[in-house]
N, CA, C and O atoms as a CHARMM CRD file, in Angstrom:
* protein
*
  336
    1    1 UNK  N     91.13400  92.01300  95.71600 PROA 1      0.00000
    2    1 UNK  CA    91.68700  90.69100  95.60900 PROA 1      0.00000
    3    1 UNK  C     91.22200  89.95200  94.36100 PROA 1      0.00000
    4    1 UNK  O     92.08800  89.31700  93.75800 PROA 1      0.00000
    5    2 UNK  N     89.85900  89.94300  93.84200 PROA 2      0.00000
    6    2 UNK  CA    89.56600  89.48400  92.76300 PROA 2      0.00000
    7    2 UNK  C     90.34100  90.01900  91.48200 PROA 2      0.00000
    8    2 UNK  O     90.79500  89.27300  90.61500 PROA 2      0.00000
    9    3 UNK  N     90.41400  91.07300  91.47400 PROA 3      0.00000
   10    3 UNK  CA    91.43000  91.46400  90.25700 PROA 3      0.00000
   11    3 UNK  C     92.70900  90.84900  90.16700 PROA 3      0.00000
   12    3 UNK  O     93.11600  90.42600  89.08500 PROA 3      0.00000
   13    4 UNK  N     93.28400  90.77500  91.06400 PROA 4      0.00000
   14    4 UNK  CA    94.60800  89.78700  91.02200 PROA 4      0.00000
   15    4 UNK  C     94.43600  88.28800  90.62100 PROA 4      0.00000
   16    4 UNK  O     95.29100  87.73700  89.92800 PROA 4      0.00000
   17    5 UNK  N     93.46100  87.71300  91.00700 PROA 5      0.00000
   18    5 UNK  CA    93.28800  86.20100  90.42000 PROA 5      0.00000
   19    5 UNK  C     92.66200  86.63600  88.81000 PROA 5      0.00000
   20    5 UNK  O     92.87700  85.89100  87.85400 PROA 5      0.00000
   21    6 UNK  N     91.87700  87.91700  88.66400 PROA 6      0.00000
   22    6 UNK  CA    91.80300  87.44200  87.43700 PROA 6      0.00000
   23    6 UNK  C     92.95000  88.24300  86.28400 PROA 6      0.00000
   24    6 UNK  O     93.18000  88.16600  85.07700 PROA 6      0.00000
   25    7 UNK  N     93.35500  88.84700  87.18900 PROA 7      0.00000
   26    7 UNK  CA    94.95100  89.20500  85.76500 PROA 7      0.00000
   27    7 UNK  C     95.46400  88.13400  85.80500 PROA 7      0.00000
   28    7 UNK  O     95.75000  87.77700  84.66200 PROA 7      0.00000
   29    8 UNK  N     95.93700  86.88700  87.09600 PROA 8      0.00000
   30    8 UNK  CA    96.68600  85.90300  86.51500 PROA 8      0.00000
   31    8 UNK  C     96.06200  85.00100  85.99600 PROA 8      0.00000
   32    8 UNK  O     96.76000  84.01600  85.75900 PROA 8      0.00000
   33    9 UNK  N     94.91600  84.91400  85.68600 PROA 9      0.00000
   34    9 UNK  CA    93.96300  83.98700  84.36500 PROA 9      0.00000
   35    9 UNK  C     94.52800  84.37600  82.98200 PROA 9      0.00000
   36    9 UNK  O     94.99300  83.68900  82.07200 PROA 9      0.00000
   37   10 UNK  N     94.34000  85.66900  83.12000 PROA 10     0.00000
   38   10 UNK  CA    94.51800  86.32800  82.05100 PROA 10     0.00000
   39   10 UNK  C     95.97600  86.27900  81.35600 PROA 10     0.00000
   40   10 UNK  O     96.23000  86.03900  80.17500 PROA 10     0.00000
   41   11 UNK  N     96.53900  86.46500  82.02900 PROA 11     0.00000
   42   11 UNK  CA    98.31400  86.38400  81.75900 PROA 11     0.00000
   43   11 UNK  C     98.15700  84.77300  81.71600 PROA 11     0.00000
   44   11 UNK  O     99.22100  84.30900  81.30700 PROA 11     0.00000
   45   12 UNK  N     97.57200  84.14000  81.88600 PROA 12     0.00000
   46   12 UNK  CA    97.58900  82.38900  81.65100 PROA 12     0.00000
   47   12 UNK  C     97.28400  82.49000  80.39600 PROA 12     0.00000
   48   12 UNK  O     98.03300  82.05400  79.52200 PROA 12     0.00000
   49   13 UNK  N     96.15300  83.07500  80.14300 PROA 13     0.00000
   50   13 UNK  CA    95.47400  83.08800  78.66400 PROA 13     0.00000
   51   13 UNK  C     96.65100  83.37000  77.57000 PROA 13     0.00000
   52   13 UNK  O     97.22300  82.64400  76.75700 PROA 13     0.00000
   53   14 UNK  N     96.76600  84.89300  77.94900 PROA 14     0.00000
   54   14 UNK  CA    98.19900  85.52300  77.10700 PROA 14     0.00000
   55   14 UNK  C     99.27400  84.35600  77.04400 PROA 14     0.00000
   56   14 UNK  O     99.59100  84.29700  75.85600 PROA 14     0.00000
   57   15 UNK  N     99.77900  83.67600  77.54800 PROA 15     0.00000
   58   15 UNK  CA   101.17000  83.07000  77.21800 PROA 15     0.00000
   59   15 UNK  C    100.39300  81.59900  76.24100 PROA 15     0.00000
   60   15 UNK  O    101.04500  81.03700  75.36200 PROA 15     0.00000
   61   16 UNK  N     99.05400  81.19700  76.57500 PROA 16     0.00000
   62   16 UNK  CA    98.94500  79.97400  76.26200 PROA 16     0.00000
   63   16 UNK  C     98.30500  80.45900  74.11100 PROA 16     0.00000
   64   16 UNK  O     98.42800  79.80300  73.07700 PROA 16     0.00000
   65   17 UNK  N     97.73800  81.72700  74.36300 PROA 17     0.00000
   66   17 UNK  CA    97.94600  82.45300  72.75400 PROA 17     0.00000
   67   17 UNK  C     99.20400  82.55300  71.96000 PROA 17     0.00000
   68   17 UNK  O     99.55200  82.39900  70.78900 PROA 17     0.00000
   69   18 UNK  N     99.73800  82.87900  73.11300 PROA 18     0.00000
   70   18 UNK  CA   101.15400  83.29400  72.35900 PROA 18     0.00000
   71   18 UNK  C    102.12300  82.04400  71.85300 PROA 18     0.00000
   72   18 UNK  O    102.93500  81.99500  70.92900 PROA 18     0.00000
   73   19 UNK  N    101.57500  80.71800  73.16000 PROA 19     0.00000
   74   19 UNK  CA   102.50200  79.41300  72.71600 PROA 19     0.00000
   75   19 UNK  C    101.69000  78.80200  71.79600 PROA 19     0.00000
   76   19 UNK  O    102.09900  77.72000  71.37400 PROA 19     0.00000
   77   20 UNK  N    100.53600  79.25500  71.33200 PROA 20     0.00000
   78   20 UNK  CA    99.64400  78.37000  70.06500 PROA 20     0.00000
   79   20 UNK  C    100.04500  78.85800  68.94300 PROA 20     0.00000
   80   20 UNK  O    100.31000  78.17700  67.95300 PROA 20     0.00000
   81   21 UNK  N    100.15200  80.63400  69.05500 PROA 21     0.00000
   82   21 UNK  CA   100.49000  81.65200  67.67600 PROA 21     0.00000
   83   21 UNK  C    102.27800  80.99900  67.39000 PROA 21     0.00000
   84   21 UNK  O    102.80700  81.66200  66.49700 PROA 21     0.00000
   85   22 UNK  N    103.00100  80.14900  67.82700 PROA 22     0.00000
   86   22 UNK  CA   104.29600  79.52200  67.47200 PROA 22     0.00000
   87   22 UNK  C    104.16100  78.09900  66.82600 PROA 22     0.00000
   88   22 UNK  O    104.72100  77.59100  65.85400 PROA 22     0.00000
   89   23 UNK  N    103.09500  77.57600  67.82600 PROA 23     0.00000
   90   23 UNK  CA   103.04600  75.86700  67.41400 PROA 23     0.00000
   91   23 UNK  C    102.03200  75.87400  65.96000 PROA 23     0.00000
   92   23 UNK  O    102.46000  75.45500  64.88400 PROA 23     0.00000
   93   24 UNK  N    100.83900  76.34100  66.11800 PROA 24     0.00000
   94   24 UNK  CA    99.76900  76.13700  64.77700 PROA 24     0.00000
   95   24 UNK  C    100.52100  76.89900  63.82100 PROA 24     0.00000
   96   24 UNK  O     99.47900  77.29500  63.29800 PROA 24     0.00000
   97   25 UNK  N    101.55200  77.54300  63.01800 PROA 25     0.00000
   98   25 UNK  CA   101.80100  77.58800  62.06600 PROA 25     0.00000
   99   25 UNK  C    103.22100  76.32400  61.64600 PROA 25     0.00000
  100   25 UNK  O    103.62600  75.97700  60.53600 PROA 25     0.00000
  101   26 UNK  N    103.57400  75.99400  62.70800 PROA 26     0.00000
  102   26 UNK  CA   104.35100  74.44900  62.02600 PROA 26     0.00000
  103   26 UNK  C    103.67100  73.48700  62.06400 PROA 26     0.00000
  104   26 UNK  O    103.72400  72.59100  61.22300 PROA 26     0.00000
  105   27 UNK  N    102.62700  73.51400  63.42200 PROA 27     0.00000
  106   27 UNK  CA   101.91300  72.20100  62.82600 PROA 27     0.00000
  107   27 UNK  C    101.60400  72.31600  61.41000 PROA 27     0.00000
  108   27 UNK  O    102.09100  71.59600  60.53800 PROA 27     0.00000
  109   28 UNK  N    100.71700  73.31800  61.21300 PROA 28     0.00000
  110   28 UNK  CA    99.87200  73.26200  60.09200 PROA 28     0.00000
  111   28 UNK  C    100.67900  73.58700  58.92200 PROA 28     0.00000
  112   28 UNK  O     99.83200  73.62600  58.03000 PROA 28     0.00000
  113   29 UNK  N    101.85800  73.85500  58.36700 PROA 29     0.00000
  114   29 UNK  CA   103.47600  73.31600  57.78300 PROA 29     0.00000
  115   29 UNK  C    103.38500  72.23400  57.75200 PROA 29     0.00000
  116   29 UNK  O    102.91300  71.90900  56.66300 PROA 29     0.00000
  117   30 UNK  N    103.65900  71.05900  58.62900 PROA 30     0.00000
  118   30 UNK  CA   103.72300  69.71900  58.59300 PROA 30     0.00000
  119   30 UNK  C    102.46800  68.91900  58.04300 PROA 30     0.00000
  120   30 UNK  O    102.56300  68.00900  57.21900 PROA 30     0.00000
  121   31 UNK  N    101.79500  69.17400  58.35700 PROA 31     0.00000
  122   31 UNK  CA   100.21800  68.72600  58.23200 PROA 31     0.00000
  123   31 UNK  C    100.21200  68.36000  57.03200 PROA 31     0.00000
  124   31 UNK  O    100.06200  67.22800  56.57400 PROA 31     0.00000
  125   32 UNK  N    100.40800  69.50100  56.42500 PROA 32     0.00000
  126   32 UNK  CA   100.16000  70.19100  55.05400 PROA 32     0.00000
  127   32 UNK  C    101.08500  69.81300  53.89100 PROA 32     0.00000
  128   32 UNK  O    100.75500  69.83900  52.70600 PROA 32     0.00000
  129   33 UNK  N    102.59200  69.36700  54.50000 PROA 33     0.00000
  130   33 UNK  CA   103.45400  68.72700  53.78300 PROA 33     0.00000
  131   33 UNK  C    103.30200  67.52200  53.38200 PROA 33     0.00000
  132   33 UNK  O    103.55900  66.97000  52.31200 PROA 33     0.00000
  133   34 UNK  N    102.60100  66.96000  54.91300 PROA 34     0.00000
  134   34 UNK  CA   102.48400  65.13000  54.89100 PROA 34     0.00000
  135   34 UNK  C    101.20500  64.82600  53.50700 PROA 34     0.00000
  136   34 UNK  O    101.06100  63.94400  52.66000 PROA 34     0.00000
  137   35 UNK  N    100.40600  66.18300  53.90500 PROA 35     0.00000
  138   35 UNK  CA    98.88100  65.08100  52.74300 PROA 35     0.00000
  139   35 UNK  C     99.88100  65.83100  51.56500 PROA 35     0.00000
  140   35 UNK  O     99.27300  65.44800  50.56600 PROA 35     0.00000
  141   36 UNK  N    101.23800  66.80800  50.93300 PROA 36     0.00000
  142   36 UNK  CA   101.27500  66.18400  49.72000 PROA 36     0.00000
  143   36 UNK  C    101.96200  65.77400  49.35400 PROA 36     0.00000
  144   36 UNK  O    102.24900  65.96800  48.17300 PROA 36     0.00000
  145   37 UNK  N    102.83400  64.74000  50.34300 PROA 37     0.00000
  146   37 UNK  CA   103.20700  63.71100  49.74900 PROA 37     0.00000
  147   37 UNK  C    102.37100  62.24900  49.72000 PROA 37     0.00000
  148   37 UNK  O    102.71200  61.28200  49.03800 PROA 37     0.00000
  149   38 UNK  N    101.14100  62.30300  50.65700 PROA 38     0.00000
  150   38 UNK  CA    99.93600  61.77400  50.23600 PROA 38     0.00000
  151   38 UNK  C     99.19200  61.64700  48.89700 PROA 38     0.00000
  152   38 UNK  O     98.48900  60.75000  48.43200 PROA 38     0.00000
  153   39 UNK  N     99.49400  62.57200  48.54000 PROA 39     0.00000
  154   39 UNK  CA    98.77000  63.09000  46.97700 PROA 39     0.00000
  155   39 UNK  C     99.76800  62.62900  45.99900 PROA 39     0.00000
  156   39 UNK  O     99.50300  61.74700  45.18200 PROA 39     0.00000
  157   40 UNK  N    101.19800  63.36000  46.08900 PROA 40     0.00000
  158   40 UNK  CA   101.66900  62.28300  45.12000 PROA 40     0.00000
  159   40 UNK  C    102.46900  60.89900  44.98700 PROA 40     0.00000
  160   40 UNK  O    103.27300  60.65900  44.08700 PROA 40     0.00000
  161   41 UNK  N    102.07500  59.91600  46.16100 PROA 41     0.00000
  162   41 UNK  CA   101.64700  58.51500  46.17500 PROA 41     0.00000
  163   41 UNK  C    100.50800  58.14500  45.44300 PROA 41     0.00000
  164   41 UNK  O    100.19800  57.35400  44.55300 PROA 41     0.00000
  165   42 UNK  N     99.96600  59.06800  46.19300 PROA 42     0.00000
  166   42 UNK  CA    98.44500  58.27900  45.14100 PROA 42     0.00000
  167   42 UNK  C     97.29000  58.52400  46.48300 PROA 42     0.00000
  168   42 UNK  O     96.08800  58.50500  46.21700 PROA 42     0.00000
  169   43 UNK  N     97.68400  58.71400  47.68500 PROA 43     0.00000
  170   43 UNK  CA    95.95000  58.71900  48.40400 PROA 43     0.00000
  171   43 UNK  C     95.83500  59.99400  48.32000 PROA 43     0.00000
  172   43 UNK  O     96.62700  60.92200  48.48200 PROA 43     0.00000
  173   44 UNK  N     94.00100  59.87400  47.85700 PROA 44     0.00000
  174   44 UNK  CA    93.70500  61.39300  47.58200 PROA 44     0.00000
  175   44 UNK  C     93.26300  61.88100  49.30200 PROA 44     0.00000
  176   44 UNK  O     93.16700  63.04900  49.67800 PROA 44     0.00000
  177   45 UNK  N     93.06100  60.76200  50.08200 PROA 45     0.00000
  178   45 UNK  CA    93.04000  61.59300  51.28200 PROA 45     0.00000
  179   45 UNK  C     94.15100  62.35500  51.61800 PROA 45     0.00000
  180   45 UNK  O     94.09900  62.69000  52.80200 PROA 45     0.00000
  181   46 UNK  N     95.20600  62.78600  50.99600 PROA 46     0.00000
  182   46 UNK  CA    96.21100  63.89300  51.18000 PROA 46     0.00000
  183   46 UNK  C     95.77900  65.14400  50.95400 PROA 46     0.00000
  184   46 UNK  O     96.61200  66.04600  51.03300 PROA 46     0.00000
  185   47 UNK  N     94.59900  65.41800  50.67500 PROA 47     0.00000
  186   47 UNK  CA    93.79500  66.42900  50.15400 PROA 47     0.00000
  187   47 UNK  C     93.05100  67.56500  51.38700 PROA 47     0.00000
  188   47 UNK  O     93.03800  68.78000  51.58200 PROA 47     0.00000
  189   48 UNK  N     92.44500  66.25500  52.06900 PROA 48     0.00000
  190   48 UNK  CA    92.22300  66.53700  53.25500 PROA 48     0.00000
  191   48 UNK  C     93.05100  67.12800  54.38100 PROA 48     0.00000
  192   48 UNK  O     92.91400  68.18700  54.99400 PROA 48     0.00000
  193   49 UNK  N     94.30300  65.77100  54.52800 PROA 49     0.00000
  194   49 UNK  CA    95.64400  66.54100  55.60500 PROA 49     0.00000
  195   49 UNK  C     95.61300  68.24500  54.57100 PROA 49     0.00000
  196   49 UNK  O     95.29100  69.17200  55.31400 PROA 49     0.00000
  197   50 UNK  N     95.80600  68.56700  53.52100 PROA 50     0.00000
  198   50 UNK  CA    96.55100  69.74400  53.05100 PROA 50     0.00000
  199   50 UNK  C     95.41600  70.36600  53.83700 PROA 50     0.00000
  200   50 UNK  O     95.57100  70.54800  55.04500 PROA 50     0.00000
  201   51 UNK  N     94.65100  70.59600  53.43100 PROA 51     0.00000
  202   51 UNK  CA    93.10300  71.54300  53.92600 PROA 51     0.00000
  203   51 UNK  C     93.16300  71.59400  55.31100 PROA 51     0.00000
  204   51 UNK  O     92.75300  72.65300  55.78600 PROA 51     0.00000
  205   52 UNK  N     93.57200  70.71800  56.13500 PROA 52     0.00000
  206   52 UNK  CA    93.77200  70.81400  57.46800 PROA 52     0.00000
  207   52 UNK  C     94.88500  71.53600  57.67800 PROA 52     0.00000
  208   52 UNK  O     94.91500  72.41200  58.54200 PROA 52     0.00000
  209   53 UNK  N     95.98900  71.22300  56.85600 PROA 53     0.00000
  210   53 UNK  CA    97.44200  72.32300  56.97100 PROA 53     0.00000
  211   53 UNK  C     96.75100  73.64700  56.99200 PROA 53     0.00000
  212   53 UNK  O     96.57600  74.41300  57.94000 PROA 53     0.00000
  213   54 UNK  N     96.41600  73.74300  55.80400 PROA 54     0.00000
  214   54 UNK  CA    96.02300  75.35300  55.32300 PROA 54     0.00000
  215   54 UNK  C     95.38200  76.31700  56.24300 PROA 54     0.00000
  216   54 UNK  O     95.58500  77.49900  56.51800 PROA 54     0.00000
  217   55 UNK  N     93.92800  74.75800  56.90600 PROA 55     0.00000
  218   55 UNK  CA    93.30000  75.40400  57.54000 PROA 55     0.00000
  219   55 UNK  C     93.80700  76.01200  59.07000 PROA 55     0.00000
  220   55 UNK  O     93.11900  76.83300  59.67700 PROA 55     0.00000
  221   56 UNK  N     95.13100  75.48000  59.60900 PROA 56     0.00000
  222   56 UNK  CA    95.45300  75.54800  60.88300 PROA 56     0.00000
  223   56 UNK  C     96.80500  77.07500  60.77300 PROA 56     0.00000
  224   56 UNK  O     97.30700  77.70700  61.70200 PROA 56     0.00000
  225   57 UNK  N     96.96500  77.18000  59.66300 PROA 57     0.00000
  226   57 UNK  CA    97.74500  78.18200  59.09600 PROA 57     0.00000
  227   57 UNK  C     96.88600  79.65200  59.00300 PROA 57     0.00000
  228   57 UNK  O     97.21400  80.65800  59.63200 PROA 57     0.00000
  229   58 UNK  N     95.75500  79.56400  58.11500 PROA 58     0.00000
  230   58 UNK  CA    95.03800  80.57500  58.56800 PROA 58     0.00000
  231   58 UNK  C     94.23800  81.16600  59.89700 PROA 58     0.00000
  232   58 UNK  O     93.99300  82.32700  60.22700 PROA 58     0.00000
  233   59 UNK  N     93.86300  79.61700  60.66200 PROA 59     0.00000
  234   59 UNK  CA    93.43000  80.02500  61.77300 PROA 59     0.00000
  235   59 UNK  C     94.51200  80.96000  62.78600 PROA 59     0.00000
  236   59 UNK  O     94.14200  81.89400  63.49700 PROA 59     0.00000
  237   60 UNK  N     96.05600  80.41500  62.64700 PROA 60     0.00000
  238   60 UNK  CA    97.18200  81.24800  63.17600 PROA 60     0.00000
  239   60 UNK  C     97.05200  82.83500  62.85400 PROA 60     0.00000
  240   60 UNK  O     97.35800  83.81200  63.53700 PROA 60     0.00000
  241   61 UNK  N     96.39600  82.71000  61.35900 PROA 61     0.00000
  242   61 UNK  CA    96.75300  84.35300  61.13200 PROA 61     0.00000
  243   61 UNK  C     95.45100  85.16600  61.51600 PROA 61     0.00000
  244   61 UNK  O     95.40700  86.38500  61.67900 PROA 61     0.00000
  245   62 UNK  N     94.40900  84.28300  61.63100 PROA 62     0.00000
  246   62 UNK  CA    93.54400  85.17800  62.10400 PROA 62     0.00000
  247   62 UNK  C     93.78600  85.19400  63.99900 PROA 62     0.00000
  248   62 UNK  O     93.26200  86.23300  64.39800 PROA 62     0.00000
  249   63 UNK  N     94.17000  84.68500  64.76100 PROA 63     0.00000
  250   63 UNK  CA    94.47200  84.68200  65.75300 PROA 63     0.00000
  251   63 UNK  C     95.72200  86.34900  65.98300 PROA 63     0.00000
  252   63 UNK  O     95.33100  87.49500  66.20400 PROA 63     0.00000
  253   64 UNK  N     96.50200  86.10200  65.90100 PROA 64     0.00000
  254   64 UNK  CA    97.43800  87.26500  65.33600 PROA 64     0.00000
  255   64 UNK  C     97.07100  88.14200  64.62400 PROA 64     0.00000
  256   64 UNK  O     98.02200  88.90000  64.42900 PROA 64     0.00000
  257   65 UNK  N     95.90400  88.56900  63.95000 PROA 65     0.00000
  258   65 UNK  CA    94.92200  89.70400  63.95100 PROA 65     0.00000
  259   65 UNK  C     94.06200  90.70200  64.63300 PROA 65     0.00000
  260   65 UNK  O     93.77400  91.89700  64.57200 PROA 65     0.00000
  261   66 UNK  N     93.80100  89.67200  65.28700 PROA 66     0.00000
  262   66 UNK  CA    92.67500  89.64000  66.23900 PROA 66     0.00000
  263   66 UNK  C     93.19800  90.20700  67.44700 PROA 66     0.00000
  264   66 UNK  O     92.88300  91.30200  67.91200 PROA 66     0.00000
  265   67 UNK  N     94.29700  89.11300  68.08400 PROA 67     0.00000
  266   67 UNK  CA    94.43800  89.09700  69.23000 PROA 67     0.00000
  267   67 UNK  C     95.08900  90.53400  70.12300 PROA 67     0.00000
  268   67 UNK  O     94.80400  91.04000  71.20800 PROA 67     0.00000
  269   68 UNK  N     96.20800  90.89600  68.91800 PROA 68     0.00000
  270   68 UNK  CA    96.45700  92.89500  69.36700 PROA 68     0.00000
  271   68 UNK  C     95.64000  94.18000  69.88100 PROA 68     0.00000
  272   68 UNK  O     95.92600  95.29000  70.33200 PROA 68     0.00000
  273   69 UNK  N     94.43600  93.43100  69.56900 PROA 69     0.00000
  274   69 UNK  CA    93.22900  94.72400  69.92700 PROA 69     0.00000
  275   69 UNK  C     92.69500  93.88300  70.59800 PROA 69     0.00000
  276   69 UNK  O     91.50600  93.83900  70.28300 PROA 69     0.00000
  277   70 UNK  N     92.94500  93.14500  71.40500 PROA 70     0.00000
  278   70 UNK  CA    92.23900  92.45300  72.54100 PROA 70     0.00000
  279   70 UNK  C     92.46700  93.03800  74.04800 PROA 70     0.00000
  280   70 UNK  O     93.37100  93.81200  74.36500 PROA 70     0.00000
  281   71 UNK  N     91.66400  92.61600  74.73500 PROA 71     0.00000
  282   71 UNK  CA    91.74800  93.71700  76.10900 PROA 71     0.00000
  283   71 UNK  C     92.76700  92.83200  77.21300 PROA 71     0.00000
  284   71 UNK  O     93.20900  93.30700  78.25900 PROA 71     0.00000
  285   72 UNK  N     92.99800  91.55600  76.75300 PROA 72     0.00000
  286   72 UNK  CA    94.09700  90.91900  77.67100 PROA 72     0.00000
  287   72 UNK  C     95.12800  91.28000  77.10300 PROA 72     0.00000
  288   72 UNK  O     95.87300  91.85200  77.89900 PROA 72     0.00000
  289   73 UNK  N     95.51000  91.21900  76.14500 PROA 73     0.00000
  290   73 UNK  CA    96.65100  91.80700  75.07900 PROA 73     0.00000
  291   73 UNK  C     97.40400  92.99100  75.97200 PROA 73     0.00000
  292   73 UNK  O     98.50400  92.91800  76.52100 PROA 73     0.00000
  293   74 UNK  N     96.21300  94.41300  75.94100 PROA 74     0.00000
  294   74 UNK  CA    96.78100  95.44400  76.20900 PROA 74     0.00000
  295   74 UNK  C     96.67100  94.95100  77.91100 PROA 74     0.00000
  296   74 UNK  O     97.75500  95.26600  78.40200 PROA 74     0.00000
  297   75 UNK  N     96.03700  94.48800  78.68400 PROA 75     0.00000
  298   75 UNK  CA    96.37400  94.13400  80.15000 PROA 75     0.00000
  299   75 UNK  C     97.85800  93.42200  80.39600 PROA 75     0.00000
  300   75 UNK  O     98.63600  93.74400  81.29400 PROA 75     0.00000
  301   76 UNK  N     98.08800  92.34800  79.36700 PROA 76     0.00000
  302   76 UNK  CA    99.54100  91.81200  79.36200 PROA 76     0.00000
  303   76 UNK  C    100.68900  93.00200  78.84000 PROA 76     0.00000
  304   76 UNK  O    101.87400  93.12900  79.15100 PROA 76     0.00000
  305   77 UNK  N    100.09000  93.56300  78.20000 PROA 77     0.00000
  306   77 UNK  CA   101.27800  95.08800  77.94900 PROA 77     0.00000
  307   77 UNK  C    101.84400  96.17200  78.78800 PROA 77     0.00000
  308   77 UNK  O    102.74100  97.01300  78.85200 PROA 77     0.00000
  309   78 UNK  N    100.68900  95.61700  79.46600 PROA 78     0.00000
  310   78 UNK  CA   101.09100  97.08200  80.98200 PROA 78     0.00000
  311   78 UNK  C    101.55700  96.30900  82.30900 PROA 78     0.00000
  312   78 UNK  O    101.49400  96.71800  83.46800 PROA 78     0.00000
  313   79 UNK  N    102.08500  94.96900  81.78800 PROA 79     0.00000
  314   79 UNK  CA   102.62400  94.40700  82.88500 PROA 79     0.00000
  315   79 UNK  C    103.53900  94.75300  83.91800 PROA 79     0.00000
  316   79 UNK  O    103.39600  95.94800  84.17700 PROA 79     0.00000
  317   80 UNK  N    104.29900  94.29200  84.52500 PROA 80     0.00000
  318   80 UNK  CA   105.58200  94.45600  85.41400 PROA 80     0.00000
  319   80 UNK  C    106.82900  94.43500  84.75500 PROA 80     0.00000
  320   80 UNK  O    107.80900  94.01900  85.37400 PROA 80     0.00000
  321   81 UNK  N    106.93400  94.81300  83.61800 PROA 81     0.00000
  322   81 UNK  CA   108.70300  94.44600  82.69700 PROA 81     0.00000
  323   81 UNK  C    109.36900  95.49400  82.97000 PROA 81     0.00000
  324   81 UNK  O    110.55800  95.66500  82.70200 PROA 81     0.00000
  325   82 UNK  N    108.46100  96.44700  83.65600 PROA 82     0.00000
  326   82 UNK  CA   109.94200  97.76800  84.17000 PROA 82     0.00000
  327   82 UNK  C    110.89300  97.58300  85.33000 PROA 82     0.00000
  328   82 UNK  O    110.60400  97.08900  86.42000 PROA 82     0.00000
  329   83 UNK  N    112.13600  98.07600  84.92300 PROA 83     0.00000
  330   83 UNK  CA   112.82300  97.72000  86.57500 PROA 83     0.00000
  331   83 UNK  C    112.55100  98.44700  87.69900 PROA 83     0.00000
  332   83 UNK  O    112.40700  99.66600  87.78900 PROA 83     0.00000
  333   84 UNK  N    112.51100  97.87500  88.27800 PROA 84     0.00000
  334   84 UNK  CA   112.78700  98.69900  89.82800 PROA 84     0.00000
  335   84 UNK  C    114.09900  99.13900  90.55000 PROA 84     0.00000
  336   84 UNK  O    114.04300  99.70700  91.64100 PROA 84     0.00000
């Protein structure tokens, strides 16, 4: 019985990776757009938003590196998607 509550943690985990690996590369697109048109107004705190873009862009790609050789990964792979 414990294995069943914790595959569906796990498959919680998996979908809530998978809905971040979609959202943090537009956030961090937008982010990243806004400080430069920050920058060329004139506030150099647009410098910052970019670095936060950039930074939420790479964190996406290291996530999506990472996350394929992960052991929930391959547990979400051997799911139930076959028919019966």
């Amino acid at each position: 019985m414990p294995r069943l509550e914790t595959n569906k943690e796990s498959r919680a985990f998996s979908w809530l990776v998978v809905a971040s690996g979609l959202i943090l590369p537009l956030l961090g697109v937008a982010i990243a757009l806004f400080g430069c048109i920050k920058v060329i107004i004139g506030g150099f705190s647009g410098l910052y938003l970019i670095a936060a873009g950039v930074s939420l862009i790479i964190a996406d790609m290291i996530i999506d590196s990472i996350w394929p050789r992960s052991r929930d990964a391959a547990d979400d792979a051997d799911g139930d998607d076959t028919p019966k």
